[in-house]
C-alpha positions as CSV (number, residue, x, y, z in Angstrom):
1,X,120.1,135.3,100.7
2,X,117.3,132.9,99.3
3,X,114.3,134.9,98.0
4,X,111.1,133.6,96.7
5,X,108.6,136.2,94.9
6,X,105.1,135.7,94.6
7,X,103.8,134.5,91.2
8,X,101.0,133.0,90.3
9,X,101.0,128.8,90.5
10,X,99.7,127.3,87.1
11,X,97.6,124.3,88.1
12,X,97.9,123.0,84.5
13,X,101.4,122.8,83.3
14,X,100.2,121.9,79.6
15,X,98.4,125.3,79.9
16,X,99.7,127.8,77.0
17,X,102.5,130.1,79.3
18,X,102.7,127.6,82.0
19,X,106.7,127.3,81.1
20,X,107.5,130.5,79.7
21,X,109.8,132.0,82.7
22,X,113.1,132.4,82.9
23,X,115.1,130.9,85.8
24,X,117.8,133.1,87.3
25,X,120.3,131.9,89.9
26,X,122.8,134.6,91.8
27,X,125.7,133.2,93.1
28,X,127.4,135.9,95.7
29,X,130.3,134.7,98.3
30,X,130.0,135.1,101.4
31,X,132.9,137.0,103.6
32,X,134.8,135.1,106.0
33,X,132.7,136.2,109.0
34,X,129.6,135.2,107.4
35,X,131.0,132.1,107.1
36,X,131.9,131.9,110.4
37,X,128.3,132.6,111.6
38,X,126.7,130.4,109.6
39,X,128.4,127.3,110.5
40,X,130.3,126.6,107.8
41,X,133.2,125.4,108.5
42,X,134.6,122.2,110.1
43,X,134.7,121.5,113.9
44,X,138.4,121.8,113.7
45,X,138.4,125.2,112.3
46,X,136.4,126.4,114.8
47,X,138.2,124.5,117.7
48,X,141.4,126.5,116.2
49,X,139.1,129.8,116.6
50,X,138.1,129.7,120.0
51,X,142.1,128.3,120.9
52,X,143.5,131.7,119.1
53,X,141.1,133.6,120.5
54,X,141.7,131.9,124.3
55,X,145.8,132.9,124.0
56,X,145.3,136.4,122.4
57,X,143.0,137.0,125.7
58,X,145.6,135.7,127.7
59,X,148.1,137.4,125.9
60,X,146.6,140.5,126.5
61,X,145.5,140.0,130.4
62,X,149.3,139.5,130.6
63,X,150.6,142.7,128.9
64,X,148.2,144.7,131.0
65,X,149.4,142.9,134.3
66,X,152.7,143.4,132.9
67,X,152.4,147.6,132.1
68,X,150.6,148.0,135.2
69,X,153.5,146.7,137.6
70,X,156.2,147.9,135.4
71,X,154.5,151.8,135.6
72,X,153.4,151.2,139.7
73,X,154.4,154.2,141.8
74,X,154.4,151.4,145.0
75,X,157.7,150.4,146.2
76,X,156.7,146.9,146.8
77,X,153.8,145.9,144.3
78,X,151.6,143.2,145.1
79,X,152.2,139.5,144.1
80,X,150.1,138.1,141.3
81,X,147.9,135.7,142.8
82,X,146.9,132.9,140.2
83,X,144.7,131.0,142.3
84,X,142.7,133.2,143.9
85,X,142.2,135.2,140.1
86,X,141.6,131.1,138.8
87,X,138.7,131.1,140.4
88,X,137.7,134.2,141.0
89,X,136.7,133.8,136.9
90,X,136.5,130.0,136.3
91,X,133.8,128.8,139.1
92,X,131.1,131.2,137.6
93,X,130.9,130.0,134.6
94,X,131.5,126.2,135.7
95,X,128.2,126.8,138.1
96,X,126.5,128.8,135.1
97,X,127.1,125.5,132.9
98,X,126.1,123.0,135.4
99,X,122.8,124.8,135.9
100,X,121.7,125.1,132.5
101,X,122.2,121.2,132.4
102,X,120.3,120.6,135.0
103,X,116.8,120.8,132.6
104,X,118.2,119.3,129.6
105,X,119.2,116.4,131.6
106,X,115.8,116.2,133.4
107,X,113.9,116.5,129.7
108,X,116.8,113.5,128.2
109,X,115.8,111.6,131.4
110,X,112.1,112.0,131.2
111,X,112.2,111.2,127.2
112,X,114.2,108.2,128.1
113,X,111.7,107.0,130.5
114,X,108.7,107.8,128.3
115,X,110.3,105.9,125.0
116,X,111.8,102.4,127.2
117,X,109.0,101.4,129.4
């Protein structure tokens, strides 16, 4: 955390007390998290993140598919259907994304037009 007080601003640095301060600098690290949500890491970290954090949701959509047809009471449990649960959860966010570029394309058009004529 950066903090700046208010002092008073000596117009005349040859003024007697004009450089009688003390400058004091706190270094404090930050945690792991903090770095996270700051940005400070590289792309790869980050891209290594998001990976883990893609499998360990997988992971765990699998072992509840898995404990809830192991523990059925139904003779003949349904089949898992990939496809239909593909994109039942992939087109939404697909259309979400697609929309949301729609007006950043129209401004990078626009400003393109504007700055080449």
């Amino acid at each position: 955390e950066v903090g700046l007080e208010l002092y008073e601003i000596v117009e005349n640095i040859d003024a007697p007390g004009a450089s009688d301060y003390t400058l004091e600098v706190f270094f404090q690290a930050m945690t792991w998290t903090q770095l996270l949500n700051e940005f400070a890491f590289d792309v790869r970290v980050y891209a290594v993140f998001f990976i883990i954090v893609g499998l360990l949701v997988i992971a765990f959509s699998a072992i509840f598919w898995a404990f809830h047809r192991l523990f059925t009471r139904l003779s003949q449990p349904p089949a898992f259907r990939f496809r239909s649960y593909a994109f039942l959860t992939a087109i939404p966010p697909v259309q979400g994304f697609v929309l949301a570029c729609i007006p950043w394309l129209v401004m990078i058009l626009l400003l393109d037009i504007l700055y080449n004529q």
